[in-house]
C-alpha positions as CSV (number, residue, x, y, z in Angstrom):
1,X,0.0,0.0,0.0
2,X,1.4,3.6,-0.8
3,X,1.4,4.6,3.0
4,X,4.1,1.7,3.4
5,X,5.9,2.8,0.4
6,X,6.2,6.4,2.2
7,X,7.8,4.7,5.2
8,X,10.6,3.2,2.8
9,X,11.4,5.8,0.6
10,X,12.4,7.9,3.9
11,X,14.7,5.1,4.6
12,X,16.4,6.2,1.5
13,X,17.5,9.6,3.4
14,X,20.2,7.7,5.6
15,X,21.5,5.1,3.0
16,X,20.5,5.6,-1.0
17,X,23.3,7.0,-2.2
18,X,26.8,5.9,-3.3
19,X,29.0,7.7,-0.1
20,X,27.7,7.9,3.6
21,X,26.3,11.6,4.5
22,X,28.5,14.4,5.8
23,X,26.1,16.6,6.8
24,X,22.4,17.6,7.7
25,X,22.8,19.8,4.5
26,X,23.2,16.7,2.5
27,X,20.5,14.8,4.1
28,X,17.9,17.7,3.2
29,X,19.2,17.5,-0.2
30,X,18.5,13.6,-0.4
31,X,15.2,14.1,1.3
32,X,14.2,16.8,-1.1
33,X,15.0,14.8,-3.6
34,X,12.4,12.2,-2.8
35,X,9.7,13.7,-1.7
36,X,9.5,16.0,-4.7
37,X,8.4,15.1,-8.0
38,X,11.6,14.9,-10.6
39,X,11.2,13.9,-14.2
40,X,7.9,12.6,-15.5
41,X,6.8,8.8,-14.6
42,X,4.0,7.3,-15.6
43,X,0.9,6.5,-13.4
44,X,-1.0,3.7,-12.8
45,X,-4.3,3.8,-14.4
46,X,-7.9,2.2,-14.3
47,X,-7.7,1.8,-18.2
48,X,-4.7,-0.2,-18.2
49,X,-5.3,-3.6,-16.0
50,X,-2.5,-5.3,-14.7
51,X,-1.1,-7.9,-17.6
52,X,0.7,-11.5,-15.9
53,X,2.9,-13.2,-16.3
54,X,4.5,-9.5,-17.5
55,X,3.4,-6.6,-14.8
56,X,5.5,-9.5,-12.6
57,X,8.7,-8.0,-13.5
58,X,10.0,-4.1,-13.2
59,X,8.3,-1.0,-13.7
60,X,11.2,1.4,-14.3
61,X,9.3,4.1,-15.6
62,X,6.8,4.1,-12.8
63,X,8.4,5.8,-9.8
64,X,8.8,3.8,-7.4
65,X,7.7,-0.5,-6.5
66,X,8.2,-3.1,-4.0
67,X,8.4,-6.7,-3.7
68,X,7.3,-8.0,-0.3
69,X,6.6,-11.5,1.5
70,X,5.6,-12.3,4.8
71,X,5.5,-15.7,6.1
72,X,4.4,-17.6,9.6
73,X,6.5,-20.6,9.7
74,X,7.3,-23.7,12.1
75,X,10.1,-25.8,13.0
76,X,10.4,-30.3,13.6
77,X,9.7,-29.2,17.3
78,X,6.5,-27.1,16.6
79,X,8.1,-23.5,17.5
80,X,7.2,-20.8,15.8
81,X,8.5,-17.6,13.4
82,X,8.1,-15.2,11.4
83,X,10.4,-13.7,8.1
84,X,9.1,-10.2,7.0
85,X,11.6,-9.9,3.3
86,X,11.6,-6.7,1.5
87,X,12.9,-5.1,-1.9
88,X,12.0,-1.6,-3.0
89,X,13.1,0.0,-6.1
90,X,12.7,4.2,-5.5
91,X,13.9,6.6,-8.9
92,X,15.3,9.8,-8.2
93,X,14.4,10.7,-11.7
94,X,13.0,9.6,-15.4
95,X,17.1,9.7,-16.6
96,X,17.7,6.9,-18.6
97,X,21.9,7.2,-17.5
98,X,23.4,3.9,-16.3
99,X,26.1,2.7,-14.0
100,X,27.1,5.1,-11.2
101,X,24.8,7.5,-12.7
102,X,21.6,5.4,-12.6
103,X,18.7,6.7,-10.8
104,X,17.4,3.5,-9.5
105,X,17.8,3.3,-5.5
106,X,17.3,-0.1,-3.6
107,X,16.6,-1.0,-0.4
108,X,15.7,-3.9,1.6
109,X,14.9,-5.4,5.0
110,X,15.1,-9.1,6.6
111,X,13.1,-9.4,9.8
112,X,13.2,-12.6,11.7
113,X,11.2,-13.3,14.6
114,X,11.2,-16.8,17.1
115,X,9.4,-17.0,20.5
116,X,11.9,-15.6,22.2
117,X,13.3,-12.5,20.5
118,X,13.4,-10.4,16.8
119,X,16.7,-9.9,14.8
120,X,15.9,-6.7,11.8
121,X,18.5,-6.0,9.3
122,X,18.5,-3.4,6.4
123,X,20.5,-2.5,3.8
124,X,20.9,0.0,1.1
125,X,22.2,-0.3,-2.3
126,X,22.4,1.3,-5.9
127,X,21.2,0.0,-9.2
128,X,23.6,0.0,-12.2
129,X,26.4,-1.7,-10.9
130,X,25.2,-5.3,-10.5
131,X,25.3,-4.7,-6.9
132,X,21.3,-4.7,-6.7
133,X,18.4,-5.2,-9.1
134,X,15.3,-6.6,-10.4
135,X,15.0,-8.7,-13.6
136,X,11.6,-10.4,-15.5
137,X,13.3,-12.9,-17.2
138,X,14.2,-14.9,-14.8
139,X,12.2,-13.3,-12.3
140,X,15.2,-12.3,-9.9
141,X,15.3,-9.8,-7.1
142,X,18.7,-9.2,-5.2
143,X,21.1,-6.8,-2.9
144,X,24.1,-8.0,-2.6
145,X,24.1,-12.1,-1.5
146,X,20.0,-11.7,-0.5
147,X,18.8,-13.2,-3.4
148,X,14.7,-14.0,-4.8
149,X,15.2,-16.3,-7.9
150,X,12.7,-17.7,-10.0
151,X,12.4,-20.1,-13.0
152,X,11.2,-18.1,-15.6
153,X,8.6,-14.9,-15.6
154,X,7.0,-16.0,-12.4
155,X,8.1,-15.1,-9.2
156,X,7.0,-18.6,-8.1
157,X,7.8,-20.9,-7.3
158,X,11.2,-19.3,-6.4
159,X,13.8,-20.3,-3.9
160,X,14.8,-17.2,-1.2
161,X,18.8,-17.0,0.2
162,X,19.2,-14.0,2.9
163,X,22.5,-14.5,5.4
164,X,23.1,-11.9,8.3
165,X,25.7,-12.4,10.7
166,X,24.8,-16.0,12.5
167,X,21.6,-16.1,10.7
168,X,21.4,-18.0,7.3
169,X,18.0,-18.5,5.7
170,X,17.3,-20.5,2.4
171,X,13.6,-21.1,1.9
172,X,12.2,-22.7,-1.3
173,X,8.3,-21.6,-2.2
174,X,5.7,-23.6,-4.4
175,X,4.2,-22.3,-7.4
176,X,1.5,-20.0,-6.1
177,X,-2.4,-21.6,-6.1
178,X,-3.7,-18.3,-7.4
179,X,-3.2,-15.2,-8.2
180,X,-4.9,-11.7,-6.9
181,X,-5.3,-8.4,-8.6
182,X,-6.2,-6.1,-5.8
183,X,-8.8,-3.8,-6.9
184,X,-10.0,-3.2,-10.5
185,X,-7.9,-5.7,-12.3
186,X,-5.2,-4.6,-10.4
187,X,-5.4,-1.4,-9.8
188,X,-6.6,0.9,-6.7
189,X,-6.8,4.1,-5.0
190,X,-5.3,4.0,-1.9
191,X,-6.4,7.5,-0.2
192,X,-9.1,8.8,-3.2
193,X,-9.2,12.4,-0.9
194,X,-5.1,12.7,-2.5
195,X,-5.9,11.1,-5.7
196,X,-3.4,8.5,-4.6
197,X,-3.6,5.2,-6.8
198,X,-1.6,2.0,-7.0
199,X,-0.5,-1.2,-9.3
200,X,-1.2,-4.1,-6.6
201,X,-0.7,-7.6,-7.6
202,X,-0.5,-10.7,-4.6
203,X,-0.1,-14.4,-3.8
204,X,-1.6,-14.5,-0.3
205,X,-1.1,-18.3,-0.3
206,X,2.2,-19.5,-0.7
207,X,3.3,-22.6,0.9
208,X,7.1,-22.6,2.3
209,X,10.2,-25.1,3.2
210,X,13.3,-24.5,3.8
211,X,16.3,-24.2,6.7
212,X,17.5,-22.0,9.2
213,X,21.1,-21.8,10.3
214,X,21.9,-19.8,13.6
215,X,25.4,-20.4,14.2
216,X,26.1,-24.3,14.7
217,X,22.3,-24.8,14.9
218,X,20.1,-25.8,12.3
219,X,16.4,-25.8,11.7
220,X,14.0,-27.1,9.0
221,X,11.4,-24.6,8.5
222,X,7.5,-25.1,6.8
223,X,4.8,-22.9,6.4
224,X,2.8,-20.1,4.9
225,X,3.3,-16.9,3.1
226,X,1.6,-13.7,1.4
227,X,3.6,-12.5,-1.4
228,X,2.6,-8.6,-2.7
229,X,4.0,-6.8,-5.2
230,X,3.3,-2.9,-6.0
231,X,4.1,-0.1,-8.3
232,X,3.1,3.6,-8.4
233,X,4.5,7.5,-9.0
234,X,2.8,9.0,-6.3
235,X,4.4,11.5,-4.4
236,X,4.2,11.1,-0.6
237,X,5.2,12.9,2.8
238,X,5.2,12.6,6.5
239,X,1.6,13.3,7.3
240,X,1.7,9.5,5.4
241,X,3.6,7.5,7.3
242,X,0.2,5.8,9.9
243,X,-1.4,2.6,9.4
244,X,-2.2,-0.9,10.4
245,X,-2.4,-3.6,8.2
246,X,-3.7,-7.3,8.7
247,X,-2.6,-9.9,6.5
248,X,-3.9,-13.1,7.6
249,X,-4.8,-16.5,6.8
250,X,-7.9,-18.0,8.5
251,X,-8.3,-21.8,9.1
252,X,-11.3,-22.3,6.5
253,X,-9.2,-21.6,3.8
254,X,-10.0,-18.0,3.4
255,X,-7.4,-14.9,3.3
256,X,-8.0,-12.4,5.1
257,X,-6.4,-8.5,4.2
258,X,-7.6,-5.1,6.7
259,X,-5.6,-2.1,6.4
260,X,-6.8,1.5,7.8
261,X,-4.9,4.5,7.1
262,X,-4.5,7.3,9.9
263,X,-3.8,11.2,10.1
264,X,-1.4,12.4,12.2
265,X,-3.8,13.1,15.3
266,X,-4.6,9.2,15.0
267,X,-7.9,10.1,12.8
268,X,-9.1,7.5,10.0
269,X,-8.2,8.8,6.6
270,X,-9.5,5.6,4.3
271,X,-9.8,2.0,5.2
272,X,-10.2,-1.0,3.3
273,X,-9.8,-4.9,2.8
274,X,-10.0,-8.0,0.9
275,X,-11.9,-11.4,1.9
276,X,-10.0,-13.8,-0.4
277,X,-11.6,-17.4,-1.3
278,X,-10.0,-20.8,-1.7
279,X,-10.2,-20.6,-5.0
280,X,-8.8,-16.8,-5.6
281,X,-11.6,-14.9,-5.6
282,X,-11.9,-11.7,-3.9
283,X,-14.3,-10.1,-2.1
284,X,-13.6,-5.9,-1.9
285,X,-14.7,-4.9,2.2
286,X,-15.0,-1.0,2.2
287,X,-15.4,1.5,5.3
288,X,-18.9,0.0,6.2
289,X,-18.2,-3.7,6.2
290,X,-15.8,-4.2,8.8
291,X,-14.9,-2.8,12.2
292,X,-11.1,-2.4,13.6
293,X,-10.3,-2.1,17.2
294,X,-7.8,-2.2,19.9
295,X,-8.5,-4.5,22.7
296,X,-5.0,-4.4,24.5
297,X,-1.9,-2.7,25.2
298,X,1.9,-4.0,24.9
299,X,5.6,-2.8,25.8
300,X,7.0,-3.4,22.2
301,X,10.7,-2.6,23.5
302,X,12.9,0.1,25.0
303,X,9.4,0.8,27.2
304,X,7.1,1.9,23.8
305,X,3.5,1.2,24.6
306,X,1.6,0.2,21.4
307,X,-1.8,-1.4,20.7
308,X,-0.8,-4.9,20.0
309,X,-4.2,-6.8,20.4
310,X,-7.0,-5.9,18.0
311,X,-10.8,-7.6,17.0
312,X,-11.9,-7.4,13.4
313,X,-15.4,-8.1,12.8
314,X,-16.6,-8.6,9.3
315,X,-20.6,-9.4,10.1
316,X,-21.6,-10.2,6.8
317,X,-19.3,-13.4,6.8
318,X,-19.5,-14.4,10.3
319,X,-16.2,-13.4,11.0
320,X,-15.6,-11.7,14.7
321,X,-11.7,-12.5,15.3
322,X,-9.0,-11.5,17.9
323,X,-5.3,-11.6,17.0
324,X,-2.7,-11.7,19.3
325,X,1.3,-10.8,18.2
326,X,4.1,-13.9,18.9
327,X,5.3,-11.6,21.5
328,X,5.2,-8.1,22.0
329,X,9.1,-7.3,20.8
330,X,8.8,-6.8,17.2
331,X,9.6,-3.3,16.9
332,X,12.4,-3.2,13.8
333,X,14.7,-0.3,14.4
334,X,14.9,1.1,11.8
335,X,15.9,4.6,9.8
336,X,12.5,5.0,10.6
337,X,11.2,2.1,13.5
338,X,7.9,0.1,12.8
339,X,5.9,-2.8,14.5
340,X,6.2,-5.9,12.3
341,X,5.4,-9.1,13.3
342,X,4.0,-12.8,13.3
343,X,0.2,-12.8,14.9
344,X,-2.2,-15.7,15.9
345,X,-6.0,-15.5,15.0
346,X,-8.9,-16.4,17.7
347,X,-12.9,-16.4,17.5
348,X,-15.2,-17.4,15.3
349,X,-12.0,-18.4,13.0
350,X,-8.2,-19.2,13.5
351,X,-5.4,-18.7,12.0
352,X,-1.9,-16.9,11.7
353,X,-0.7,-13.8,10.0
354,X,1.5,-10.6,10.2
355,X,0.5,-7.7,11.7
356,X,2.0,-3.9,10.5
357,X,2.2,-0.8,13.0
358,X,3.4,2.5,12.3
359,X,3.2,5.8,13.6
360,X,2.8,5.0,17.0
């Protein structure tokens, strides 16, 4: 969704560019950079639906797009984690220049969560150099050694490599059941009050296996994940940077997306979600069909207070559920920090999912 795109992109202001910062001055000049319009990108567009196995790959004349997947996964001995794995591609302009002199910034973030604790790691990288990328054909997404590779234009089924100190992660995925267009055949405002509009394609079912190394240890990993993928030119700022998103997957079979976009005095700007069936279909739930609340309160690290239980209710399909985080320390610190982490579903319907928090 374009708020979490804002939340990257001012990432960018500590890290996207080829020497480390020397002063404020420079900072302003990166951040000026991004948050104002330079060159002219094209925009997404109700009268031009998302196209697959194509609209898979890179958009480099759109703006900015990221690659995302979240998964809830198990080990031989039944304990739980969660992987949050990110790419984003941001332009600083329409040039066409490559090399050094390519526009194309990356950035990416490996988020691992066990009972017991959360490890977050980010890193920053230009495009041009072979140092970070995206390619359609093979479907391959990398920065430096974290690698996505695919077999052809698909990005699944796909095996996933990302090492970080003691940690070492290789995960192969299946060849996703189905695939969602969000929206209008892919396409969707976000916040229609800024004439904000998105490219949103997803595989909210993805089954996972793979191994974890943590130093001399080794565990064998299965589960579930929700693969998104989005694209756009908007132009964003702080006032954008507050939401909670739901991605979840409920025990009937059904997927299950609530997101809810906040002002900066905590009042609702747009919400929306997605009911998604067995067989792919989805069901579009506006500001009338469901109801988001907070039902309890959690220390999320270094004593920040954040609302980490919630109850969705979606009445017309029976669905009145509770979700509970992992644990409460899943604060990712950050350039910019953010609550990220594994949750488990209660109620008329169980389940697991992620859970995003920002601007708390």
């Amino acid at each position: 969704m374009r708020v979490f795109i804002a939340l990257i992109l001012s990432f960018c202001l500590v890290g996207c560019f080829d020497e480390e910062p020397k002063s404020a001055l420079q900072l302003l000049k990166i951040q000026t950079q991004m948050s104002t319009p330079t060159g002219n990108f094209e925009q997404p567009s109700a009268d031009r639906p998302v196209q697959l196995p194509f609209d898979h790959g890179p958009h480099f004349d759109y703006r900015h797009e990221w690659w995302s997947l979240h998964a809830n996964l198990v080990d031989e001995q039944g304990n739980h984690y969660g992987l949050r794995w990110l790419l984003l591609r941001y332009n600083l302009n329409d040039s066409q220049k490559k090399g050094w002199a390519t526009p194309h910034l990356y950035i990416s973030h490996f988020i691992l969560t066990d009972e017991d604790e959360m490890v977050a790691f980010e890193r920053f990288a230009r495009g041009g150099i072979g140092q970070s990328g995206s390619l359609r054909s093979p479907f391959t997404l990398w920065i430096d050694d974290w690698q996505w590779q695919g077999e052809d234009e698909m990005p699944l089924p796909a095996t996933l490599n990302l090492k970080e100190k003691q940690y070492q992660l290789s995960l192969e995925m299946d060849k996703a059941p189905f695939w969602v267009a969000f929206g209008d055949h892919g396409y969707m405002q976000t916040d229609p009050q800024a004439g904000h509009h998105i490219y949103w394609v997803g595989a909210p079912k993805v089954h996972i296996q793979g191994q974890l190394k943590e130093g001399n240890k080794t565990f064998t990993l299965t589960g579930m994940g929700w693969f998104d993928h989005q694209w756009s030119s908007n132009k964003f700022n702080d006032k954008q940077l507050n939401w909670e998103r739901f991605s979840l997957h409920l025990s009937d079979g059904r997927e299950l997306l609530i997101a809810r976009l906040r002002d900066n005095i905590g009042r609702t700007k747009h919400q929306f979600g997605f009911l998604i069936e067995p067989n792919g279909k989805q069901i579009a739930l506006n500001k009338g069909d469901f109801q988001l609340k907070a039902e309890g309160i959690g220390v999320a690290g270094v004593g920040k207070r954040l609302p980490l239980i919630w109850r969705i209710r979606v009445p017309e399909y029976q669905i009145d559920i509770r979700t509970d985080p992992l644990h409460d320390r899943q604060w990712s610190h950050f350039s910019i920090p953010f609550w990220d982490g594994p949750v488990f579903v209660t109620g008329s319907h169980t389940g697991k999912g992620f859970m995003e928090l920002t601007g708390y």
